[in-house]
N, C-alpha and C positions, 0 to 999 in steps of 0.2 A: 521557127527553126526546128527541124525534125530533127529528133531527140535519136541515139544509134541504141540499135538495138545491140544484144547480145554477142560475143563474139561467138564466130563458127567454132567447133571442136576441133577442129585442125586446124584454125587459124594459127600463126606463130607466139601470139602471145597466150595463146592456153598452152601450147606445146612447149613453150617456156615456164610458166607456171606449173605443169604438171611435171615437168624435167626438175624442177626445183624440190619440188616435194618429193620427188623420187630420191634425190642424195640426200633429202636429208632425214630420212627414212632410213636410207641404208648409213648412215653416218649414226643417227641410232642404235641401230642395230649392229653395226659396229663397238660402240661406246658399250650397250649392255654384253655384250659378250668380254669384253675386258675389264669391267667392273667385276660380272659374276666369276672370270678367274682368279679375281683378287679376292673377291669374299671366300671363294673354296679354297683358296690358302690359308685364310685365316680360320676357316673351319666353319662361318658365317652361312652353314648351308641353306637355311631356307629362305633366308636375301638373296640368298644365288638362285633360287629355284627360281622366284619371282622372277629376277630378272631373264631367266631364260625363256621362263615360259611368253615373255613378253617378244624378245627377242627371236623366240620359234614363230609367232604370230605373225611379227613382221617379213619373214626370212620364206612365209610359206605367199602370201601375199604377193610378194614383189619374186618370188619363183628365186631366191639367192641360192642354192642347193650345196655350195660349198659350205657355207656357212651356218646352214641349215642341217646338216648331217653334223657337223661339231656343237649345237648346240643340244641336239639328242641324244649326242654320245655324254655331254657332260653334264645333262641329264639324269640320263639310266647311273654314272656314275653316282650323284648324291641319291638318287633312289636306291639303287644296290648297299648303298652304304645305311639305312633307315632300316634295310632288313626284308625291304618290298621286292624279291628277287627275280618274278615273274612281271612286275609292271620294267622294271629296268631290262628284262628281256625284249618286251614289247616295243620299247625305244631302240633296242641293240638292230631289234632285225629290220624295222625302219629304216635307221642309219645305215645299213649293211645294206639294204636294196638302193638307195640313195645312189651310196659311195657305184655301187655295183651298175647302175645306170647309166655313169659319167663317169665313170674309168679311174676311178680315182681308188687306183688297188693300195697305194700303202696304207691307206686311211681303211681302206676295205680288210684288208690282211688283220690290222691292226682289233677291226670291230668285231673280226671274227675269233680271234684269240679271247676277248672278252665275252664274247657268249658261249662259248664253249669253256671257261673258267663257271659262268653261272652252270651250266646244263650239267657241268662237274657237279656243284655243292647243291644240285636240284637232283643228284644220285642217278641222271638222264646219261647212263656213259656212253650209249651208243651212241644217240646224236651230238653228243661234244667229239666225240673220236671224227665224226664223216665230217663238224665242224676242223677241226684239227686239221685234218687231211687236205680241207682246199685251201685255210689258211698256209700251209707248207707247201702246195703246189704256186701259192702267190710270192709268196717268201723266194723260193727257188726260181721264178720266172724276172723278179725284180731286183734279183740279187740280194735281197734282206738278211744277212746272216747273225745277226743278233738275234731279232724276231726269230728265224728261224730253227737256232738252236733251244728256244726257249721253246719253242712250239713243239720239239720233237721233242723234249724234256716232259712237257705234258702229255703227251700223247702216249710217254714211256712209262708212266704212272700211273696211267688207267689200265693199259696193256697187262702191266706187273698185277696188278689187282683183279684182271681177269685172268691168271695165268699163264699168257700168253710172255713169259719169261725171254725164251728165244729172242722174240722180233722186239721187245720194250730194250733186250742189251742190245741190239744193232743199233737201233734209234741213238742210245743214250753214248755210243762207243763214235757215236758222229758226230752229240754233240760234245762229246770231248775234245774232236779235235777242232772243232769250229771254236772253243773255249780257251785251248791250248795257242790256235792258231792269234786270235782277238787279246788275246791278251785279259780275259773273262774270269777274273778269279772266285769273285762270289759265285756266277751261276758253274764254274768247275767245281767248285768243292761241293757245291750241293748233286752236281751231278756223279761226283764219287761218291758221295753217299749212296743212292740209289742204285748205281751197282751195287755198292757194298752189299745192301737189299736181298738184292738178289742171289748174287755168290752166298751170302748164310743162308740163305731157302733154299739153296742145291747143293745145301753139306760139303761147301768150299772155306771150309771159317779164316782159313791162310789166307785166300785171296783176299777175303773180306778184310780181313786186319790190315793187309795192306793199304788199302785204300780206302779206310778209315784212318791210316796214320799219316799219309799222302792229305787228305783231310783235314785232320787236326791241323798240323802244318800250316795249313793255308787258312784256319779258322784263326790261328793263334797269330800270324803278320797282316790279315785283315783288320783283328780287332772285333770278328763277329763272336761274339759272346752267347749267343742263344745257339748257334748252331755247331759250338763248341760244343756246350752242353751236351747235347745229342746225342754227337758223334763220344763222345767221352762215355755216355751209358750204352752205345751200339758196344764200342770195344770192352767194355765191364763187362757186359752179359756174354761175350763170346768166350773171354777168358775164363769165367766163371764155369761156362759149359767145358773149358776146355779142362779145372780143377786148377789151375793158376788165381787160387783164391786172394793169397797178397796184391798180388798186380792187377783184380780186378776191382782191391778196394781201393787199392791208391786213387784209381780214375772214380769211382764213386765218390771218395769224398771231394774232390775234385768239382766235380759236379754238382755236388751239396753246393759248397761256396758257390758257385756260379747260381744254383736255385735262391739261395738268402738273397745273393744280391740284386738281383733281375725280379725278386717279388714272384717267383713262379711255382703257387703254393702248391699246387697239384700235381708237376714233377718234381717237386722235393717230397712230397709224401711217399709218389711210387718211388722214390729215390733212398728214402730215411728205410722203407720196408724192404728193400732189396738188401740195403746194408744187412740190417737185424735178420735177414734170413741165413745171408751166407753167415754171420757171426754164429749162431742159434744153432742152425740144422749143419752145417759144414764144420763151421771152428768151435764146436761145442761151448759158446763162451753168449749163453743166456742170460746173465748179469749184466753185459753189452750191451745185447741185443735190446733188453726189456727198453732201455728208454728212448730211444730210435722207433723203434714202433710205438709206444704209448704217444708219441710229437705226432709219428704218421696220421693214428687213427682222429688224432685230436682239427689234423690239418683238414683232412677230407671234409668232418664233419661238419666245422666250421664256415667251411666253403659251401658245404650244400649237396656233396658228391656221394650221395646216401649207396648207392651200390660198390662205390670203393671202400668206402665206410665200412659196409659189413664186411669184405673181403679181407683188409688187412683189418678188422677186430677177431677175426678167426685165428690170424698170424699170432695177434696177439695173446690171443687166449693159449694159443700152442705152448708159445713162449713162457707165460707162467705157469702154467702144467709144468714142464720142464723146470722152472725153478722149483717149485713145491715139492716136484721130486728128487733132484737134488738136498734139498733139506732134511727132508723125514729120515727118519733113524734106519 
């Protein structure tokens, strides 16, 4: 009896066989992309890498491209977060050609926001800006208006920091009302900050106080406490310029208590030597001041902040000069 030989490559039982292996491949590949979401919530990131990198393997393989663009987006994420900010680039603009091949603009919008947040902290502002700009022409085309007020929020930051004052207030006066309109209270208050920014850089300190108080307001029924903070040393320092010395300590000590309790040694330092200046050089009251800065200079040092260190020990030193001569006969 003649034995069968081999089946043909297209016969139906390879193409069932190979159809089989194929879902369960992508059933795989499935399964490690929702495991490594759950490790990166748990913070489990280099179990997550594993798995995705496993997961990219299979995703590049079997040509899955949706799935394959989210798993180098969350990627470059645990890589950006490790400190490697040009390898998590590398994956962004992957991802970003991907998504951009197969039309897949919210994903696409989305990747671009995030490489233009790294090319920010890689100090590249021009090319995060012309990032910026197609992000918000996709934002605008797909109607994205979350994404999009956040995009012009960045893009209002870097503007501010190149001077470019004018166009960064149009930007940020849109995304107010995109914030106002949304119902956006976090990213409003931090967008009145940013004016505010700006108004005290063009000798407006009214306007600014306003929308610093507008601000607080919304830091204090939020419950955000760190951007309380902030805003509470933005409007100290305007009063202070303004010689409304009482009312700029209230909000500094103010600020203190929110530095103790959020553990935020380094703005309570500049916070403790702001105090002891207006005491010292403004309210002639050196005896104050001295132990507010002696905590300051103690903080910096502690922490390792060796050039704030020198800076407020000079305060310091100011400061008992002035007692010394108080004393002497």
């Amino acid at each position: 009896m003649d034995k069968e030989g081999p089946p043909e490559r297209d016969s139906p039982k390879v193409v069932q066989l190979h159809s089989e292996a194929t879902q369960e491949k992508e059933a795989r590949q499935n399964s490690l992309g929702s495991q490594a979401r759950m490790l990166m919530e748990w913070g489990e990131y280099e179990e997550a890498l594993e798995l995705l990198k496993e997961q990219e393997e299979i995703c590049r393989e079997l040509e899955i491209h949706e799935s394959l663009q989210e798993c180098l987006g969350r990627q470059a994420e645990i890589i950006e977060a490790s400190g490697d900010l040009n390898g998590a680039l590398v994956l962004l603009k992957e991802q970003g050609l991907i998504c951009g091949l197969f039309a897949a603009k919210e994903s696409l919008e989305r990747c671009l926001g995030k490489q233009a947040a790294i090319l920010k902290q890689l100090d590249d502002l021009k090319k995060a800006l012309k990032v910026l700009r197609e992000q918000e022409r996709i934002c605008r085309e797909i109607d994205h208006k979350d994404d999009l007020q956040k995009c012009l929020a960045a893009q209002a930051v870097i503007l501010r920091r190149k001077g470019r004052t004018q166009r960064a207030m149009e930007l940020l006066e849109e995304q107010e009302k995109i914030c106002r309109e949304m119902d956006l209270r976090v990213d409003l208050q931090q967008c009145l900050a940013e004016q505010a920014l700006i108004h005290k850089a063009l000798k407006a300190p009214e306007r600014a106080m306003a929308l610093l108080t507008e601000q607080e307001a919304l830091c204090r029924e939020e419950g955000l406490q760190d951007s309380l903070q902030e805003c509470l040393r933005r409007q100290a320092l305007i009063l202070k310029a303004q010689g409304d010395l009482d009312s700029a300590l209230v909000r500094f000590e103010e600020e203190e208590r929110i530095c103790r309790t959020l553990e935020r040694h380094v703005d309570l330092a500049v916070n403790l030597s702001n105090q002891s200046h207006v005491l010292s050089n403004h309210l002639h009251k050196p005896a104050e001041a001295l132990p507010l800065i002696e905590e300051a200079v103690e903080l910096a040092a502690g922490h390792g902040y060796t050039k704030l260190m020198e800076r407020l020990s000079a305060l310091r030193d100011t400061i008992r000069a002035a007692l010394v001569g108080r004393s002497s006969p």
